[in-house]
DSSP file (Angstrom, degrees, kcal/mol; ACC not computed):
  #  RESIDUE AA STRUCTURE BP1 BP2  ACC     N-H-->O    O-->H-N    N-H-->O    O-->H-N    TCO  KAPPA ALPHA  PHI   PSI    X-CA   Y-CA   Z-CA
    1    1 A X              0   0    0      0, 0.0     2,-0.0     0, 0.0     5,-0.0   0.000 360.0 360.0 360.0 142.5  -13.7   45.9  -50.9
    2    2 A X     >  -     0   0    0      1,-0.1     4,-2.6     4,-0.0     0, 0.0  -0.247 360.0-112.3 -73.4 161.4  -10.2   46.8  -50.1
    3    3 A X  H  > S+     0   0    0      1,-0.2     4,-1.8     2,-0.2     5,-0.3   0.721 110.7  59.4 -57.9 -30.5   -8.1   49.2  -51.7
    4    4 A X  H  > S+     0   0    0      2,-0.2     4,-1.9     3,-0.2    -1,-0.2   0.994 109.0  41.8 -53.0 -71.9   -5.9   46.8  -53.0
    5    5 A X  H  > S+     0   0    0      2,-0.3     4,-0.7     1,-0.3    -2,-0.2   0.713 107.7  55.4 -84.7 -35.6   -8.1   45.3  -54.5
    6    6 A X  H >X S+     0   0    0     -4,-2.6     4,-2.5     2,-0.2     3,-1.6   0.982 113.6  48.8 -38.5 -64.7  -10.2   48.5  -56.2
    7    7 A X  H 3X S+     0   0    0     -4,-1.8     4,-1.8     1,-0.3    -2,-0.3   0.936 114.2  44.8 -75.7 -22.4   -6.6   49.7  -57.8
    8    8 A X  H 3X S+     0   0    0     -4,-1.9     4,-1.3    -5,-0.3    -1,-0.3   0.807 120.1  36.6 -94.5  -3.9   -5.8   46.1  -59.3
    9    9 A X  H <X S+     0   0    0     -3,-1.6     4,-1.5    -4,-0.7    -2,-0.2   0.822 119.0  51.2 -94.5 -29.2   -9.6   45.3  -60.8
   10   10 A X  H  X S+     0   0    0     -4,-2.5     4,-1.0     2,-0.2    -2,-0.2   0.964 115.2  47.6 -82.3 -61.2   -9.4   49.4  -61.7
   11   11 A X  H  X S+     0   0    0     -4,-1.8     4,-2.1     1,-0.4    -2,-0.2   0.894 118.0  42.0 -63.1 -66.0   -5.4   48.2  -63.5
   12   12 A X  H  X S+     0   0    0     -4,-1.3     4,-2.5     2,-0.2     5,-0.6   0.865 104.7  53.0 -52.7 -38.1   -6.9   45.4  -65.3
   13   13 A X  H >X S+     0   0    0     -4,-1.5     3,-2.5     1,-0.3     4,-1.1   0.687 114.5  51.0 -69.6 -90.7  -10.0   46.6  -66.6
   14   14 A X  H >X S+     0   0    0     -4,-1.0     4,-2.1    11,-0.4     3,-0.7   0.499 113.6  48.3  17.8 -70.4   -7.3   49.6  -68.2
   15   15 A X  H 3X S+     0   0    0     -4,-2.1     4,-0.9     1,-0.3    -1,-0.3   0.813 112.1  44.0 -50.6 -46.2   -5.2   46.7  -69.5
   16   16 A X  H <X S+     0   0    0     -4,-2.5     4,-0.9    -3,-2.5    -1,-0.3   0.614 113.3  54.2 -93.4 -10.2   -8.1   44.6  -71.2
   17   17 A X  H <X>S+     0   0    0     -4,-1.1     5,-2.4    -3,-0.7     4,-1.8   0.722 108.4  44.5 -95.5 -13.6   -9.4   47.5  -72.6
   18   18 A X  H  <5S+     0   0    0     -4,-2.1    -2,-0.2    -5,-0.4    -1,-0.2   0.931 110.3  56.3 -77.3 -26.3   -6.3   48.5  -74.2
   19   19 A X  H  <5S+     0   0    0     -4,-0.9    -2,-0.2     1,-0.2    -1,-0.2   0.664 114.3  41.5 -82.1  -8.5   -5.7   45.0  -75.5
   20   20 A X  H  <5S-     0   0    0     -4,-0.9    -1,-0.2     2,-0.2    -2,-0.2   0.750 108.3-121.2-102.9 -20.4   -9.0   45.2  -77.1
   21   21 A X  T  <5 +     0   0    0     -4,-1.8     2,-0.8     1,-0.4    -3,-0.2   0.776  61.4 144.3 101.6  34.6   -8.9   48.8  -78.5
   22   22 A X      < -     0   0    0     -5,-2.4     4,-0.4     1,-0.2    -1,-0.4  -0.930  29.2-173.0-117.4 122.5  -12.0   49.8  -76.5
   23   23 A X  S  > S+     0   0    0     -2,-0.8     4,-2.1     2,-0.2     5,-0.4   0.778  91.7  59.9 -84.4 -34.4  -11.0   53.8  -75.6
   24   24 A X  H  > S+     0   0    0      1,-0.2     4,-2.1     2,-0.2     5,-0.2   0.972 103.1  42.6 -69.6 -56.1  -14.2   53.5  -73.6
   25   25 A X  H  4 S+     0   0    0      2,-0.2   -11,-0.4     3,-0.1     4,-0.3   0.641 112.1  60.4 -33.9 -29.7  -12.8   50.2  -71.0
   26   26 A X  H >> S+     0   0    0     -4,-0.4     3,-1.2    -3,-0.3     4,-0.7   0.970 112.6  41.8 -82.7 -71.9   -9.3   52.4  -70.9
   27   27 A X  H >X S+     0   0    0     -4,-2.1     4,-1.9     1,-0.2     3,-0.7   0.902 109.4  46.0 -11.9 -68.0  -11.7   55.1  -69.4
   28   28 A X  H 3X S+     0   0    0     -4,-2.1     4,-1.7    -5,-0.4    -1,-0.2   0.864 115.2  51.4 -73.4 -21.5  -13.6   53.9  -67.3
   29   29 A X  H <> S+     0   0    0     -3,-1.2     4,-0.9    -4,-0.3    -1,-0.3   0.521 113.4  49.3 -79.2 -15.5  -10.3   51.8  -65.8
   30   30 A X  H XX S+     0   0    0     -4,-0.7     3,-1.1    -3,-0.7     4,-0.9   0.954 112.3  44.3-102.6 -78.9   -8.6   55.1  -65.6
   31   31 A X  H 3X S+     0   0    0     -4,-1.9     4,-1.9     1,-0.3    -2,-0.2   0.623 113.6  50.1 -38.1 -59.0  -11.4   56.6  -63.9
   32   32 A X  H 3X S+     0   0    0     -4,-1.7     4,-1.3    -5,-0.3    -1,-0.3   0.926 114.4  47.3 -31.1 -56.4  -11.7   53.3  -61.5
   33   33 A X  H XX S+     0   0    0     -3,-1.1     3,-1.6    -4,-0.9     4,-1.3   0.882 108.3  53.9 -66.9 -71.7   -8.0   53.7  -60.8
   34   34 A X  H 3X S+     0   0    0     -4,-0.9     4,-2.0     1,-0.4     3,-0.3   0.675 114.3  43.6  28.4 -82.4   -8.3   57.8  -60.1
   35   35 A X  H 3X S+     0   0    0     -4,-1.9     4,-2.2     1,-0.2    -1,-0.4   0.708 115.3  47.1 -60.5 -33.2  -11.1   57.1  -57.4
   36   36 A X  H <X S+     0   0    0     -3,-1.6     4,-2.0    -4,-1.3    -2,-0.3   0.823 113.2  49.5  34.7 -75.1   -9.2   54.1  -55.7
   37   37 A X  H  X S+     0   0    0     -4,-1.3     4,-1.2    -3,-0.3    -1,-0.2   0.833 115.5  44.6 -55.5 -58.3   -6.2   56.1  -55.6
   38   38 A X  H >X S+     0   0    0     -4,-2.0     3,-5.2     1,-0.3     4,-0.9   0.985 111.7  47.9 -61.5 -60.9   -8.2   59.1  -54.0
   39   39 A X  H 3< S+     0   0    0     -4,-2.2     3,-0.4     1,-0.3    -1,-0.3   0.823 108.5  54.5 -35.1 -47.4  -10.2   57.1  -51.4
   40   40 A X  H 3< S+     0   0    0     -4,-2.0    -1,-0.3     1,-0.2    -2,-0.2   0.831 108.9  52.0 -72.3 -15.7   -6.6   55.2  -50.2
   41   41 A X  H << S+     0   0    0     -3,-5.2    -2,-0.2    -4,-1.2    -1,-0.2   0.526  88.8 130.5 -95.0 -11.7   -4.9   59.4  -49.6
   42   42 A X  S  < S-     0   0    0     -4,-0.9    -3,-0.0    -3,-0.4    -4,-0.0  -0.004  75.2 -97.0 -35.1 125.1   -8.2   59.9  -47.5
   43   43 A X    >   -     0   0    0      1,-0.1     3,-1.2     2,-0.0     4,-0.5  -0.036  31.7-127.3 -30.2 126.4   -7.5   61.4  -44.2
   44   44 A X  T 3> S+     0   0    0      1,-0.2     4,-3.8    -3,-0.2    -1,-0.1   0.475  87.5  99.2 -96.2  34.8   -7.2   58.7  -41.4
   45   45 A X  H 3> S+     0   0    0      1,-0.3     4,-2.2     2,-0.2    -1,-0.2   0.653  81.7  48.8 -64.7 -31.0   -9.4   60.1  -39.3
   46   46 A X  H <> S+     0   0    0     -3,-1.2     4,-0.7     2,-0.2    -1,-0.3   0.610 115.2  51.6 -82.2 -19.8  -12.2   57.7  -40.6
   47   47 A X  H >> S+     0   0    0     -4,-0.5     3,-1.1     2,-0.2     4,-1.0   0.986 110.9  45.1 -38.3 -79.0   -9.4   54.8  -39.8
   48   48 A X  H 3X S+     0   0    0     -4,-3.8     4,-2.5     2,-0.3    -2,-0.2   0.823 111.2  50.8 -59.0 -42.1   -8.8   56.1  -36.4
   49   49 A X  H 3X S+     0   0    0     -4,-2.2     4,-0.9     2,-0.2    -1,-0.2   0.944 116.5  48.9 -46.6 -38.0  -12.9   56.4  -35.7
   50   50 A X  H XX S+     0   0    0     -3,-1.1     3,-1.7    -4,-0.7     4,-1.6   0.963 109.3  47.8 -51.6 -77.5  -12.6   52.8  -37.0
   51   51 A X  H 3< S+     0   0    0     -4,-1.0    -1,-0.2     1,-0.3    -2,-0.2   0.751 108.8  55.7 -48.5 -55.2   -9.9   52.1  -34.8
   52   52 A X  H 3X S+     0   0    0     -4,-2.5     4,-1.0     2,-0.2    -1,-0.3   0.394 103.9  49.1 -25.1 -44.7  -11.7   53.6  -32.0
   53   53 A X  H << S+     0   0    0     -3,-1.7    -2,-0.2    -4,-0.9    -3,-0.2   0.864 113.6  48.2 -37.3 -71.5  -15.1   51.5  -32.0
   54   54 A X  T  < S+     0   0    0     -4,-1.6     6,-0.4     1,-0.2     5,-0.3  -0.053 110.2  48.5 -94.6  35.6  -13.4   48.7  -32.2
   55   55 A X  T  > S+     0   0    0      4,-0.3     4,-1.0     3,-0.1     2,-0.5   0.699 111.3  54.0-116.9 -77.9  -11.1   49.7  -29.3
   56   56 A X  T  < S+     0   0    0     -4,-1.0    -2,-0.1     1,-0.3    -4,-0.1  -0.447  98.2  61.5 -85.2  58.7  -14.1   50.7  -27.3
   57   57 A X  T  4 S-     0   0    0     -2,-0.5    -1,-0.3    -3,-0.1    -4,-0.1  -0.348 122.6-103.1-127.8  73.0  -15.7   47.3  -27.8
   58   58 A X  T  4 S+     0   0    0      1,-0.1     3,-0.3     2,-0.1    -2,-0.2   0.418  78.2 137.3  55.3  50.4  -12.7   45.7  -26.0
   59   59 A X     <  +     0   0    0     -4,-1.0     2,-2.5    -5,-0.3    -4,-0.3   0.875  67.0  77.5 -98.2 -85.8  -10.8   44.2  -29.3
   60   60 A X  S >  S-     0   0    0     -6,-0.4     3,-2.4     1,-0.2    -1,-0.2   0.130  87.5-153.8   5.1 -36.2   -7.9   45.5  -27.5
   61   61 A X  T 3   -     0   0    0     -2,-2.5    -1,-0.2    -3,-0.3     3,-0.1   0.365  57.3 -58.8  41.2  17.3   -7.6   43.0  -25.1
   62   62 A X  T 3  S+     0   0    0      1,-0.4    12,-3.5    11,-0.1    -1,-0.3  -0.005  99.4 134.8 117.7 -21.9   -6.0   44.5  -22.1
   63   63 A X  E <   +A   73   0A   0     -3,-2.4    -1,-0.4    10,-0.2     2,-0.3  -0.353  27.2 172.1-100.1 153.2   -3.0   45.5  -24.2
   64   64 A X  E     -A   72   0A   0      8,-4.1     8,-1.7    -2,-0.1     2,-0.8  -0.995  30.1-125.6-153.8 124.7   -1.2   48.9  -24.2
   65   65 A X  E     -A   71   0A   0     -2,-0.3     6,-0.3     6,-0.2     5,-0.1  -0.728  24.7-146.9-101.3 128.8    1.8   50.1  -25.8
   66   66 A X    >   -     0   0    0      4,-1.1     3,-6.3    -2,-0.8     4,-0.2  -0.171  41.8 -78.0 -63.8 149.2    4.3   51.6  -23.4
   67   67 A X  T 3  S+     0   0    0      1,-0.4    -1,-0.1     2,-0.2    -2,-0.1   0.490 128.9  51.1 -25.2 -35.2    6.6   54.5  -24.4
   68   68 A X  T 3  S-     0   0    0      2,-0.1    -1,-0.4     3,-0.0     3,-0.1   0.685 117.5-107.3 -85.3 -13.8    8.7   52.5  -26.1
   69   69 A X  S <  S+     0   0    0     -3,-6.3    -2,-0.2     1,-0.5     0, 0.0  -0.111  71.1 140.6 117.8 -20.9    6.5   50.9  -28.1
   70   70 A X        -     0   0    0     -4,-0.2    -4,-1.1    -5,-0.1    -1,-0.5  -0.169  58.2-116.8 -56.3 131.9    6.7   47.8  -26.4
   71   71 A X  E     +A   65   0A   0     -6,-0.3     2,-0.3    -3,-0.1    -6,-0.2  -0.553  44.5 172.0 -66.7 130.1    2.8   45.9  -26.0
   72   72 A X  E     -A   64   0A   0     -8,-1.7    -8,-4.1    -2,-0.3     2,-0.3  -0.972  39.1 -93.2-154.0 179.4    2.1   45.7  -22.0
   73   73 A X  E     -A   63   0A   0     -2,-0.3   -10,-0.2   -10,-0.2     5,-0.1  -0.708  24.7-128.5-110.4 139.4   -1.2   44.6  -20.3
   74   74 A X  S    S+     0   0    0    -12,-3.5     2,-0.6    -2,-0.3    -1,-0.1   0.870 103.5  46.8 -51.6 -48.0   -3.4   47.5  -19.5
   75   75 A X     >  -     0   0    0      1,-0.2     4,-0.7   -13,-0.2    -1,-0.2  -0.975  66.9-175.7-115.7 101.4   -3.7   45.9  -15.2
   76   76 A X  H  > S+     0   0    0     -2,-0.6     4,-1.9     3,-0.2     5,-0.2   0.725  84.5  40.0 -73.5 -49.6   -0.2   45.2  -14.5
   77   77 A X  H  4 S+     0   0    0      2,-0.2     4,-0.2     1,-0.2    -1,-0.1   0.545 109.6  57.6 -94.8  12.3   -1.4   43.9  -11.3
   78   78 A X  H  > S+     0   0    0      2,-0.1     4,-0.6     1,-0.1    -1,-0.2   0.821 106.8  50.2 -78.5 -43.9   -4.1   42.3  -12.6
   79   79 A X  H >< S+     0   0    0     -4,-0.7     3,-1.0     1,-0.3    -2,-0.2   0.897 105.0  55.5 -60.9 -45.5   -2.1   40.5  -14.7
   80   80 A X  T 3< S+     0   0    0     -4,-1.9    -1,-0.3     1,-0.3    -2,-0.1   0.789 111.3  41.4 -41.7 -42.1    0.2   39.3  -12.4
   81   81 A X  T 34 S+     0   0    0     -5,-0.2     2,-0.4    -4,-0.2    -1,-0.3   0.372  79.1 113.6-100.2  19.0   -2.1   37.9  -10.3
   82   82 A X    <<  -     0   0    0     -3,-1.0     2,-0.2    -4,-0.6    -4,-0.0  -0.857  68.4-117.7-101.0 148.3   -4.7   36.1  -12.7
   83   83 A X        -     0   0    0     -2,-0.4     2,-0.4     2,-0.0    -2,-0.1  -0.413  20.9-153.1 -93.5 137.8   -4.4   32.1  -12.2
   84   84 A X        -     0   0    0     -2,-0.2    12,-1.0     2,-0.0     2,-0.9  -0.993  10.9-165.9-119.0 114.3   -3.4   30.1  -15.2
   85   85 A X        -     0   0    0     -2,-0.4    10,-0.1    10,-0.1    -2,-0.0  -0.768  17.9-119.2-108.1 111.0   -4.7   26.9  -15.0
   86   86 A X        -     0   0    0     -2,-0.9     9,-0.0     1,-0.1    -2,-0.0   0.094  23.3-177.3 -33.7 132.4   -3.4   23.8  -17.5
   87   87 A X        -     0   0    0      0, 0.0     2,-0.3     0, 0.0    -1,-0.1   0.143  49.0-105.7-133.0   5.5   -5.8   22.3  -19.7
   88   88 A X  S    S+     0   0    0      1,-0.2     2,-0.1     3,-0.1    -2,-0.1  -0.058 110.4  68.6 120.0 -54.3   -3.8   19.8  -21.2
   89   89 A X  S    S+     0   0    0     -2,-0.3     2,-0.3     3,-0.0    -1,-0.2  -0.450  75.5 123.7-104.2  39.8   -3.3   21.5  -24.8
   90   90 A X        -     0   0    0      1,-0.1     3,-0.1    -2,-0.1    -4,-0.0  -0.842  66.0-105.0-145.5 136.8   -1.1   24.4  -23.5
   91   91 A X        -     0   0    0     -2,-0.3    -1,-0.1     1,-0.2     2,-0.1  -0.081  46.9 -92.0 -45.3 142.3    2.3   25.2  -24.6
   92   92 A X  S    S+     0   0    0     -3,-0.1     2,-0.3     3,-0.0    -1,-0.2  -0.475  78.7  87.4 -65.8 161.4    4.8   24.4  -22.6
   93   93 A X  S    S-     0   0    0     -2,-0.1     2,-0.7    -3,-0.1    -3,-0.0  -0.957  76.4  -2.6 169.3-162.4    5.9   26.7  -20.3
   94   94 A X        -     0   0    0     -2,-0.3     2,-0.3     2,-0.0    -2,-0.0  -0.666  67.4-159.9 -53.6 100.5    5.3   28.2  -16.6
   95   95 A X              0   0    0     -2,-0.7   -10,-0.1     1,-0.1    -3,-0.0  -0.813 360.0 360.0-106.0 128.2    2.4   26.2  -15.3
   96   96 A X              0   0    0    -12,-1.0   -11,-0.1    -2,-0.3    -1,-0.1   0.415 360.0 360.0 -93.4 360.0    0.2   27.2  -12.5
């Protein structure tokens, strides 16, 4: 479950227990929110391992960002030279 979504079920459960007068629901929402809270200030070292994985299983796709920030393709000359062939449903554009 996302973090998002921890601190807003964490906000409500707080809410409904205040609108019902249950000190215990207020708690335990408080207590929800707290860990939520913690979990999202977490170092992003477990991100970046994340990031990493899935990096090195090739979700990347060739792409690399240059010094400026700018996205460029890992094989400059690969890229240049790979054959595009039309298939019909393709944007217009430069067609090989």
């Amino acid at each position: 479950m996302s973090t998002f979504r921890e601190k807003a079920e964490a906000q409500t459960e707080q809410v409904i227990g205040q609108m019902l007068g249950d000190e215990l629901l207020v708690r335990e929402g408080q207590s929800r929110l707290r860990k939520a809270e913690s979990e999202a200030e977490e170092p992003s070292e477990d991100r970046a391992k994340e990031r990493d994985k899935d990096r090195a299983k090739g979700a990347d796709q060739g792409i690399v960002r240059d010094e400026r920030g700018q996205d460029q393709p890992k094989d400059k000359a690969r890229a240049q030279q790979v054959s595009r062939v039309d298939e019909g449903g393709d944007p217009p554009g430069k067609k090989a």
